[in-house]
Structures are given as C-alpha cells and as structure tokens.
Backbone and ligand atoms as CSV (ligand in chain L), in Angstrom:
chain,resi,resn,atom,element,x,y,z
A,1,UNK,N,N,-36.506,42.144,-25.403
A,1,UNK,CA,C,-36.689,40.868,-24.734
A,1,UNK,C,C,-35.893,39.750,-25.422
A,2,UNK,N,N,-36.269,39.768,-26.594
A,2,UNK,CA,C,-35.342,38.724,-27.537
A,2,UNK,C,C,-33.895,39.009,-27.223
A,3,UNK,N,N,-33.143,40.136,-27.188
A,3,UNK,CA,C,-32.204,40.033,-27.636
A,3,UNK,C,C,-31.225,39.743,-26.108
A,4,UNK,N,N,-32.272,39.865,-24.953
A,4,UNK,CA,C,-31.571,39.699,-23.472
A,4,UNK,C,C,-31.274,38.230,-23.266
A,5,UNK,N,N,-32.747,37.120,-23.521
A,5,UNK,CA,C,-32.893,35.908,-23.651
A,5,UNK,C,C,-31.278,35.154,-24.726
A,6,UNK,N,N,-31.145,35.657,-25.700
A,6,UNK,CA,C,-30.256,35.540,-26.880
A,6,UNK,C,C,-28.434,35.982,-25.864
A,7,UNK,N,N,-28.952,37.235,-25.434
A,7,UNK,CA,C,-27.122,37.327,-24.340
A,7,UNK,C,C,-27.303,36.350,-23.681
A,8,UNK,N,N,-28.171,36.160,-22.536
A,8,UNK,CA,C,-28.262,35.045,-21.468
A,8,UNK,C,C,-27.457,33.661,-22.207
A,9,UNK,N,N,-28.004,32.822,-23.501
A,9,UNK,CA,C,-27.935,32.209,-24.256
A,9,UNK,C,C,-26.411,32.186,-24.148
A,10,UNK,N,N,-25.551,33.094,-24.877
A,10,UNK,CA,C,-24.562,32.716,-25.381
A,10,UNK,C,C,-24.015,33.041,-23.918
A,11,UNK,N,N,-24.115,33.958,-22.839
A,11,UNK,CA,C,-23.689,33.600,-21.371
A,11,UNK,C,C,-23.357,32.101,-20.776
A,12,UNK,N,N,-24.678,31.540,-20.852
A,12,UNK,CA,C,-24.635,30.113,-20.453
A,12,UNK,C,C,-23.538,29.459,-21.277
A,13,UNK,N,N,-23.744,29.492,-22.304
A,13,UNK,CA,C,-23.245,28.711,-23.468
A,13,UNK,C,C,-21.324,28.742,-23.463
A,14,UNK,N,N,-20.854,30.081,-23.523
A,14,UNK,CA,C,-19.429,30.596,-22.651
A,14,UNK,C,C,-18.983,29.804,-21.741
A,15,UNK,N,N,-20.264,29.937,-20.615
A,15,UNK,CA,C,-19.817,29.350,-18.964
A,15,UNK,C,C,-19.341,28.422,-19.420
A,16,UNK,N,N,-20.337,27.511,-19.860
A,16,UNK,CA,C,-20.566,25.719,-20.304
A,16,UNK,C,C,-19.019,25.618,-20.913
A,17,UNK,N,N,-18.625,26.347,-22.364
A,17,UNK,CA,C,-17.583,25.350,-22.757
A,17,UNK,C,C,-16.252,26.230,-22.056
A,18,UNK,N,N,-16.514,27.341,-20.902
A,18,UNK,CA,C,-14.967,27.797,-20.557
A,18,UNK,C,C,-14.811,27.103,-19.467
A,19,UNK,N,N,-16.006,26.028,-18.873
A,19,UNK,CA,C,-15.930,25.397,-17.588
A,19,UNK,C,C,-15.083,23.939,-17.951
A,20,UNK,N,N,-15.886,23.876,-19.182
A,20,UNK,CA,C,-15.341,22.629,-20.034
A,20,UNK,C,C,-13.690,22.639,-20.302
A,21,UNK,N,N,-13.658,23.717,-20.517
A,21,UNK,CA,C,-11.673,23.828,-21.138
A,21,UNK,C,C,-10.770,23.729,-19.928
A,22,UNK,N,N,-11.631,24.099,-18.957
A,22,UNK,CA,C,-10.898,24.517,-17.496
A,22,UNK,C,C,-10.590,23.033,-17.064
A,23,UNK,N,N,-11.469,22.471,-17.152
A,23,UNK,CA,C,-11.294,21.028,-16.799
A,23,UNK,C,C,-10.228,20.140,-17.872
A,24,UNK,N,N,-10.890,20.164,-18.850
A,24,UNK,CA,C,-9.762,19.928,-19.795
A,24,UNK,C,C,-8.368,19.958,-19.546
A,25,UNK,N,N,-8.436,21.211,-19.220
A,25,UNK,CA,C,-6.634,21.829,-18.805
A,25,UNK,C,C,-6.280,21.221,-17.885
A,26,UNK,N,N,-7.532,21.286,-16.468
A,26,UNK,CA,C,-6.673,20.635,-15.455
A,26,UNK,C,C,-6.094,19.096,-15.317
A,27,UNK,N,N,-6.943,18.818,-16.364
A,27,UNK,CA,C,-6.462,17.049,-16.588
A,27,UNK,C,C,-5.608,17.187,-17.148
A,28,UNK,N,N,-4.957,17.825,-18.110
A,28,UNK,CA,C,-3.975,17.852,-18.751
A,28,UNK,C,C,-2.686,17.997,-18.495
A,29,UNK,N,N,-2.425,18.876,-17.228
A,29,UNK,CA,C,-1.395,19.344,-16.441
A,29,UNK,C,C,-1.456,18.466,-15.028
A,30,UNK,N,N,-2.421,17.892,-14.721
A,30,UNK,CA,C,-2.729,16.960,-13.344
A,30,UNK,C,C,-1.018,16.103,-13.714
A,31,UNK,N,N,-0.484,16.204,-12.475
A,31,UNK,CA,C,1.119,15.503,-12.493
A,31,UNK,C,C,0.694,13.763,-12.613
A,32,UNK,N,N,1.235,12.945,-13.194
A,32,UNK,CA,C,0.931,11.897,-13.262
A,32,UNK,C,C,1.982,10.963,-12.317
A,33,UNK,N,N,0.759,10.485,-11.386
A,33,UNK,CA,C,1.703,10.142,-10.385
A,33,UNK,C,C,2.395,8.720,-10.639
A,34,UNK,N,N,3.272,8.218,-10.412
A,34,UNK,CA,C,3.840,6.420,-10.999
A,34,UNK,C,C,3.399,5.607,-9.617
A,35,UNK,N,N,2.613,4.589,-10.097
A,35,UNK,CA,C,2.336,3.451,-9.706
A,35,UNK,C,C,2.656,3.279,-8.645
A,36,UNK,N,N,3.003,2.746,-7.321
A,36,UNK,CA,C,4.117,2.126,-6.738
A,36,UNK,C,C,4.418,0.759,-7.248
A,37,UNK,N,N,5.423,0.460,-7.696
A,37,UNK,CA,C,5.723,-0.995,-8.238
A,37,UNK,C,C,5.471,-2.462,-7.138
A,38,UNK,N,N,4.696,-2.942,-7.479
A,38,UNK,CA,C,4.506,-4.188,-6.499
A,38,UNK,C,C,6.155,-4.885,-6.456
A,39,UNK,N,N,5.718,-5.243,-4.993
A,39,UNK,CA,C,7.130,-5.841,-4.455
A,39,UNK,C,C,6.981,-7.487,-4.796
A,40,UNK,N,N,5.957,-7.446,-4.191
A,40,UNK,CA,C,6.008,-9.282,-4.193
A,40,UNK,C,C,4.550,-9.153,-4.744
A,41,UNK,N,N,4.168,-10.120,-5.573
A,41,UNK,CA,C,2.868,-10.707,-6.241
A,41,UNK,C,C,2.980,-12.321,-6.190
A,42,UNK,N,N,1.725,-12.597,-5.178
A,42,UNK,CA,C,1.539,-14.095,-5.291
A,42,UNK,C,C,0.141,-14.777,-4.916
A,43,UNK,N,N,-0.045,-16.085,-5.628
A,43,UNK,CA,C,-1.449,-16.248,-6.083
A,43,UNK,C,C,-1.948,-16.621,-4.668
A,44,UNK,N,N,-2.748,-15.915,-4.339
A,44,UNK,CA,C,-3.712,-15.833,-3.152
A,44,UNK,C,C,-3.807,-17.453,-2.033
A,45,UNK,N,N,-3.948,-19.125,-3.101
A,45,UNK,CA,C,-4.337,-19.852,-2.423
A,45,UNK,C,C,-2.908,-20.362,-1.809
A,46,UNK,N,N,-1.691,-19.442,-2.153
A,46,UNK,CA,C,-0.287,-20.246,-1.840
A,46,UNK,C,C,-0.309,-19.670,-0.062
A,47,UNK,N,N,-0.731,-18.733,0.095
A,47,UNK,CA,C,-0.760,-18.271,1.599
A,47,UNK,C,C,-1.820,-19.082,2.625
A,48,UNK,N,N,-1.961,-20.017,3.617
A,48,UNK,CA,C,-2.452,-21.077,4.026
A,48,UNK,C,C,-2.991,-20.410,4.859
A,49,UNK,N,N,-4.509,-20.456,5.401
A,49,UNK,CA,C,-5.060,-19.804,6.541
A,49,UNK,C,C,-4.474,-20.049,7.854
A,50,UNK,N,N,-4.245,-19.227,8.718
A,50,UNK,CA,C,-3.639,-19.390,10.153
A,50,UNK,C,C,-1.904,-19.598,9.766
A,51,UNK,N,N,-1.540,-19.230,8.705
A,51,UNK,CA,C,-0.140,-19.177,8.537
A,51,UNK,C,C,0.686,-18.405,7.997
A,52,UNK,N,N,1.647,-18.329,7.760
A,52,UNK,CA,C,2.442,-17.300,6.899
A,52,UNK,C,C,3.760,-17.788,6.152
A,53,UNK,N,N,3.631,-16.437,5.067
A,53,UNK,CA,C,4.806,-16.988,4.321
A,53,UNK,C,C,5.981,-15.805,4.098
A,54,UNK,N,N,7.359,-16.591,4.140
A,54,UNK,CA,C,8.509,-15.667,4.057
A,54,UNK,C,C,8.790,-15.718,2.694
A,55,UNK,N,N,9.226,-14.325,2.540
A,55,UNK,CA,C,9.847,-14.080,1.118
A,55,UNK,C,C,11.373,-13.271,1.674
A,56,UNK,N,N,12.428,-13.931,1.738
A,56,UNK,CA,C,13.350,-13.490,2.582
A,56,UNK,C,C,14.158,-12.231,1.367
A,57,UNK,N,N,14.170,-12.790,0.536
A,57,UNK,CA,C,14.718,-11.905,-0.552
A,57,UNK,C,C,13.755,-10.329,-0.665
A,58,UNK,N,N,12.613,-10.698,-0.664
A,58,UNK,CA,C,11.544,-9.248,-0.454
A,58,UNK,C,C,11.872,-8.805,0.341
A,59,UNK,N,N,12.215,-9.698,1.758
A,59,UNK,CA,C,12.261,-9.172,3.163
A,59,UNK,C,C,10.071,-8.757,3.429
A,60,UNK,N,N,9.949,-9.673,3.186
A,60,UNK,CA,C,8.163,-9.591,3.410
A,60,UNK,C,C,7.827,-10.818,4.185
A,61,UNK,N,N,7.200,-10.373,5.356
A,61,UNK,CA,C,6.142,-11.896,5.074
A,61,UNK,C,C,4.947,-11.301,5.034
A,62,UNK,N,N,4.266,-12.510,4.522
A,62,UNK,CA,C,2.615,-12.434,4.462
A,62,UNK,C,C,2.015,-13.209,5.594
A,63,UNK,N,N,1.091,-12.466,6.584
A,63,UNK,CA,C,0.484,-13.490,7.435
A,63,UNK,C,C,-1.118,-13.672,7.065
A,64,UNK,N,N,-1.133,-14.701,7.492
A,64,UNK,CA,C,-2.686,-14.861,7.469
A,64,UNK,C,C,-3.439,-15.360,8.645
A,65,UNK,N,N,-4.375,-14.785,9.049
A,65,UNK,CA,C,-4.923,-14.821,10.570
A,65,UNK,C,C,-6.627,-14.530,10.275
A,66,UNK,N,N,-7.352,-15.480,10.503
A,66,UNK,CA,C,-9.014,-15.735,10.272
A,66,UNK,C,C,-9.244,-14.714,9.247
A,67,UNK,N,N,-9.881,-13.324,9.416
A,67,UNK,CA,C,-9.892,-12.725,8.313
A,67,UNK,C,C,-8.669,-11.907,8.019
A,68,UNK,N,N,-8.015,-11.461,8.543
A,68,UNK,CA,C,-7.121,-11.044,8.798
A,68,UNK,C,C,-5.863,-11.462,8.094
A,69,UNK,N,N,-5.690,-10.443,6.567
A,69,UNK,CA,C,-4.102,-10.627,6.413
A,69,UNK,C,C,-3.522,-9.743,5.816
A,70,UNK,N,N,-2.089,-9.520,6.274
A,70,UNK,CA,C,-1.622,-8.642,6.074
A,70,UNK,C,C,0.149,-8.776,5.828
A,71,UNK,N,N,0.677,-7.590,5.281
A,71,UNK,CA,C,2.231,-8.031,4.813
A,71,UNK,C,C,3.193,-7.023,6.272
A,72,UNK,N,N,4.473,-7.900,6.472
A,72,UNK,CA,C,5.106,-7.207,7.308
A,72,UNK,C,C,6.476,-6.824,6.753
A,73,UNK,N,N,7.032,-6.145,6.648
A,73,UNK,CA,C,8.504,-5.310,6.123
A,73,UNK,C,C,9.062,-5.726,6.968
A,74,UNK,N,N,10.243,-6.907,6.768
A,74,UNK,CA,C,11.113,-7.751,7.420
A,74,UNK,C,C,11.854,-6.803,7.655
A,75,UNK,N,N,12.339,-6.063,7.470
A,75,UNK,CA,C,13.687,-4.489,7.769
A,75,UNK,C,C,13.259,-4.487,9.626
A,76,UNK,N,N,13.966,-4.510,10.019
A,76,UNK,CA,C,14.299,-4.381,11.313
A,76,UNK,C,C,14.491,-3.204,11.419
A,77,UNK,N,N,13.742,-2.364,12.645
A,77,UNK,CA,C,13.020,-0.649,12.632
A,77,UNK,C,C,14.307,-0.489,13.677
A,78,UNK,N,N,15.481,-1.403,14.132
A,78,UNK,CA,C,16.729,-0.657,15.068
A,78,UNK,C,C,17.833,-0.084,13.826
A,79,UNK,N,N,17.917,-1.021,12.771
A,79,UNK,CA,C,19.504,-0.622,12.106
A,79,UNK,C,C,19.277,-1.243,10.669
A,80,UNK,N,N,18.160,-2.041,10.765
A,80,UNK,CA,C,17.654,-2.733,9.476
A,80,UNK,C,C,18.222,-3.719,8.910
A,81,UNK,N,N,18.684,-4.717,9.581
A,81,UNK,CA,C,19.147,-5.974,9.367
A,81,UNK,C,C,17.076,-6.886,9.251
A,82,UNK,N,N,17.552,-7.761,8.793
A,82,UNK,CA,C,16.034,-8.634,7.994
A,82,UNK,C,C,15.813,-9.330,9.066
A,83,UNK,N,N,15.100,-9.137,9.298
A,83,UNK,CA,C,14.620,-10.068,11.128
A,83,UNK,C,C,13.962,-11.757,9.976
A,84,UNK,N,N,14.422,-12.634,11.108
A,84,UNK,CA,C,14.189,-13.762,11.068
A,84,UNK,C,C,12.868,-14.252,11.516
A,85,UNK,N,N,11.864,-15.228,11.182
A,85,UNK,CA,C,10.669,-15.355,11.435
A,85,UNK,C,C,10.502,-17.016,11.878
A,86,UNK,N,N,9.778,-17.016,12.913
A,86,UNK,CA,C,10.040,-18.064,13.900
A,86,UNK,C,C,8.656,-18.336,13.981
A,87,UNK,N,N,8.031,-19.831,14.287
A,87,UNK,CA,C,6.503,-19.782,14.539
A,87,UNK,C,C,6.041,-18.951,15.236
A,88,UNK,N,N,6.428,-18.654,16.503
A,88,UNK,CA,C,5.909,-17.888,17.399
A,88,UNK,C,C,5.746,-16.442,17.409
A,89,UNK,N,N,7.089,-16.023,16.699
A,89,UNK,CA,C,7.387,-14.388,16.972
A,89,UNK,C,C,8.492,-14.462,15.999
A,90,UNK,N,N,9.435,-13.038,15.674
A,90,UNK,CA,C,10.373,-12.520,14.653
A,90,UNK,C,C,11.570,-12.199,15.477
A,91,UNK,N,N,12.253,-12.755,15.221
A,91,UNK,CA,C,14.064,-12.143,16.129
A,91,UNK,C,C,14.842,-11.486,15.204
A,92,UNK,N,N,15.302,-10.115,15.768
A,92,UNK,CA,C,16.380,-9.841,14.455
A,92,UNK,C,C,17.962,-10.641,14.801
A,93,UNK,N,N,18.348,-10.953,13.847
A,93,UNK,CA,C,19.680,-11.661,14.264
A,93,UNK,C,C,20.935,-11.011,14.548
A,94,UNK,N,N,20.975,-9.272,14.552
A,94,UNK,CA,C,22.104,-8.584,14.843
A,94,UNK,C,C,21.723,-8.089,16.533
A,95,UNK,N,N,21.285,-7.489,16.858
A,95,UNK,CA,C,20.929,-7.228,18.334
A,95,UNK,C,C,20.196,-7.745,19.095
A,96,UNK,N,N,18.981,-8.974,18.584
A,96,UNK,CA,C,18.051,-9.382,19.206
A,96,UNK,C,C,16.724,-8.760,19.473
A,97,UNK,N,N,16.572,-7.408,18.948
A,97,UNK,CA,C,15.309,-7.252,19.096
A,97,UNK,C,C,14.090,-8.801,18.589
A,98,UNK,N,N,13.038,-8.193,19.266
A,98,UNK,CA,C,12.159,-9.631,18.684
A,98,UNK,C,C,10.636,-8.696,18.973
A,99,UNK,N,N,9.675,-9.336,17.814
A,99,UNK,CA,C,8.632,-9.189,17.538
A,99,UNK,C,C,7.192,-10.083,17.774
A,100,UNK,N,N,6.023,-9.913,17.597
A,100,UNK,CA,C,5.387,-10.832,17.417
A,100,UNK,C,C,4.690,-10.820,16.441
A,101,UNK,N,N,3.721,-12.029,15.663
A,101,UNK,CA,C,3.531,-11.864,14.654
A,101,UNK,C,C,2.696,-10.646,13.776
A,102,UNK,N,N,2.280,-9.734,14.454
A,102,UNK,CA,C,1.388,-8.304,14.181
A,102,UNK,C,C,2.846,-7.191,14.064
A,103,UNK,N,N,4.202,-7.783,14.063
A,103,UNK,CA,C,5.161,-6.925,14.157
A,103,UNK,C,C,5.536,-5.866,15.438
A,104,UNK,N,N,4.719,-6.308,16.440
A,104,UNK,CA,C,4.465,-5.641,17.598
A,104,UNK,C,C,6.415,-5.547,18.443
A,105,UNK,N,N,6.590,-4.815,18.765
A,105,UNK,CA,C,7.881,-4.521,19.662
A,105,UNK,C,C,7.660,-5.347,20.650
A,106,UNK,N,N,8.469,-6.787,21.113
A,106,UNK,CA,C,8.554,-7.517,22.319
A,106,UNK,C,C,9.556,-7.335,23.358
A,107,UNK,N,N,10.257,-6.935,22.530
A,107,UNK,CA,C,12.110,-6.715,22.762
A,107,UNK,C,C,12.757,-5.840,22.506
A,108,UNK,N,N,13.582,-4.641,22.896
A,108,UNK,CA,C,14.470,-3.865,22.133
A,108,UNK,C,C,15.766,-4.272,22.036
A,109,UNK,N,N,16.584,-3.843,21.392
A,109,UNK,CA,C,16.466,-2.456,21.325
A,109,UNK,C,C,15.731,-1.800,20.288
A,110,UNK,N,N,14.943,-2.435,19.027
A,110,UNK,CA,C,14.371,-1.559,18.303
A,110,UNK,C,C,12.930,-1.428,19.147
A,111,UNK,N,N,12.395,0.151,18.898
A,111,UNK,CA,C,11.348,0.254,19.578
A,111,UNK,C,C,10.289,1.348,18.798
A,112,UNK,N,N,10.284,0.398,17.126
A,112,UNK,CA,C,9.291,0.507,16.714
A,112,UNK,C,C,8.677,-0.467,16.382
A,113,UNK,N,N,7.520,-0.680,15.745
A,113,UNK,CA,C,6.962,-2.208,15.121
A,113,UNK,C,C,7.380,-2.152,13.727
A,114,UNK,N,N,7.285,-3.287,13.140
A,114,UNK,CA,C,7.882,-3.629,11.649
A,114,UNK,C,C,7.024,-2.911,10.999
A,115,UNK,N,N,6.964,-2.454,10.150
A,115,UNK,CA,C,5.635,-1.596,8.886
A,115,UNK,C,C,5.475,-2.730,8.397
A,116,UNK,N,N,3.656,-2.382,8.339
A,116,UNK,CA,C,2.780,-2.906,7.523
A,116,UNK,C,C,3.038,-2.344,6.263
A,117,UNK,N,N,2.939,-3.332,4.839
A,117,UNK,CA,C,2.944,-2.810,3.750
A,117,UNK,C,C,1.844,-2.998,3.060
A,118,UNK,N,N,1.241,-2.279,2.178
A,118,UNK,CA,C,-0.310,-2.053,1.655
A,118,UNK,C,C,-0.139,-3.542,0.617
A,119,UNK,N,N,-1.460,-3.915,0.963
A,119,UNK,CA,C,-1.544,-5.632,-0.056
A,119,UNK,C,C,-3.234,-4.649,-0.731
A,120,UNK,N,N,-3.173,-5.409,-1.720
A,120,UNK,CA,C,-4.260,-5.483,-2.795
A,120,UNK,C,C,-4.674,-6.460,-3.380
A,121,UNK,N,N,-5.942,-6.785,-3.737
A,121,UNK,CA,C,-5.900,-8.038,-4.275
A,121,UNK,C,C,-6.791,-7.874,-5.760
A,122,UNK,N,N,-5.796,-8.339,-6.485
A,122,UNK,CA,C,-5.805,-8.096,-7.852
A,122,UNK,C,C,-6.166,-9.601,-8.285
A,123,UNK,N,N,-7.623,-10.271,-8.346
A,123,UNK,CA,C,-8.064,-11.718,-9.412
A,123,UNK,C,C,-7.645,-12.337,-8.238
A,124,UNK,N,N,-6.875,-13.404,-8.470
A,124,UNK,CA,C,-6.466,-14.384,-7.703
A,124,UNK,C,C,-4.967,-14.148,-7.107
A,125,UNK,N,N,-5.050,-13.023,-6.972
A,125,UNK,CA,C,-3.316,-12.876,-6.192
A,125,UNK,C,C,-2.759,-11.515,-5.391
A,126,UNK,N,N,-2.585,-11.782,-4.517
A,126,UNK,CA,C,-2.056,-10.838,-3.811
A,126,UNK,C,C,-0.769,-9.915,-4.197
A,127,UNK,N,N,-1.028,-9.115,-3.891
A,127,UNK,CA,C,-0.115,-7.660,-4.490
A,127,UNK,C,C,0.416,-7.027,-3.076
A,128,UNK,N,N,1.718,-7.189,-2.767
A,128,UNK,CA,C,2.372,-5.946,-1.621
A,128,UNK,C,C,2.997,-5.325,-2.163
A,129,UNK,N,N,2.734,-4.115,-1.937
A,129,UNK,CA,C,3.444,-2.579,-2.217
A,129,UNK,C,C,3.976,-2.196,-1.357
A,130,UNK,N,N,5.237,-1.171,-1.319
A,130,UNK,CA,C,5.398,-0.045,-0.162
A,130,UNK,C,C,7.054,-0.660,0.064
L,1,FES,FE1,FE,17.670,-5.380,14.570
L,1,FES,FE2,FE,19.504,-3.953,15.766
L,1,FES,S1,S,19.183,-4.150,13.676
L,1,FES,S2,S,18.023,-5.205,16.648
C-alpha cells in the first residue's frame, strides 16, 4: 500500500514539473512578434469633437464623430496618390475618385473604401497603427 501511494506520489510530482518545463519551453521558443510601430501619436484633446485632423505627411486623418473615432489611410485604394480632405468628403487629386468622411467609395474610379487604421489609446493620446 505504502509503496503504490509513494509511485502515485512521484507520478504526480513528474506530471507537475514535466508540465511545468513544457510550458517553460513553449515560452521560450514562442516567436516574438514586433510591435507594429505607431504611425502617428497625438494627445487626445488636439482632435476637436465633430471634427478632424490631417496629418498629410502620415497620410492619416483622424475623425471624430459623437462617440465615434477613428483613423483613415489617406492612400487612395485606385493607384495611391494621398487623397485630399475637404469638409464634406475626400477627393483624390490624380483621377478624382472621392470619398466621404467614413472613407466610403462616392466616386470611382477607385472602388474600394480608404482603410481604417487601428487607434489605441494610450493615457492621454491617441496611437494609429497599421
Ligand atoms: Fe486616386 Fe486614381 S489614384 S483616383
């Protein structure tokens, strides 16, 4: 009896630290993925409710709409010239496609919508990635 209780023992005891190493290992070899580098970082109160802001050099804007905000990838989805941003809506300036402010297709010839790029908000400031 003792000596079954005593195998069981060091059974468990095996499982426990070969479950332990297994894990170990797999953290160890887990590929470490890189960051995506933020594109544009800016302090949260510079973006004005019901408005938006161009970062023409990012090729980003940031809109802001009641709760609602989000970043748009100025790259023009026909040939990728930086579409221009207008109160109303976005024109690209090589063919004329045009957008509205959700990046929505108004116009072709491009006939996709602009990508959304992932925002985060890190303290007091907005983070777009992608
Ligand atoms: Fe924008 Fe052609 S590149 S419409």
């Amino acid at each position: 009896m003792e000596a079954t209780g005593r195998k069981r023992r060091k059974f468990l005891l095996s499982l426990i630290l070969g479950l332990g190493g297994l894990g170990l290992l797999a953290r160890f070899f887990k590929p470490r993925l890189p960051q995506t580098p933020a594109r544009l970082d800016v302090p949260r109160q510079e973006v004005p409710p019901h408005g938006a802001l161009v970062y023409r050099q990012a090729r980003v804007a940031l809109v802001r709409e009641e709760e609602d905000f989000y970043a748009l990838d100025l790259t023009c989805t026909h040939l990728g010239c930086t579409v221009t941003v207008t109160p109303t809506e976005m024109v690209c300036p090589c063919h004329g496609s045009r957008f509205d402010r959700q990046g929505t297709v108004l116009q072709g010839p491009a006939e996709r919508p602009l990508r959304r790029l992932e925002v985060r908000i890190e303290g007091e400031r907005w983070v777009v990635t992608g």
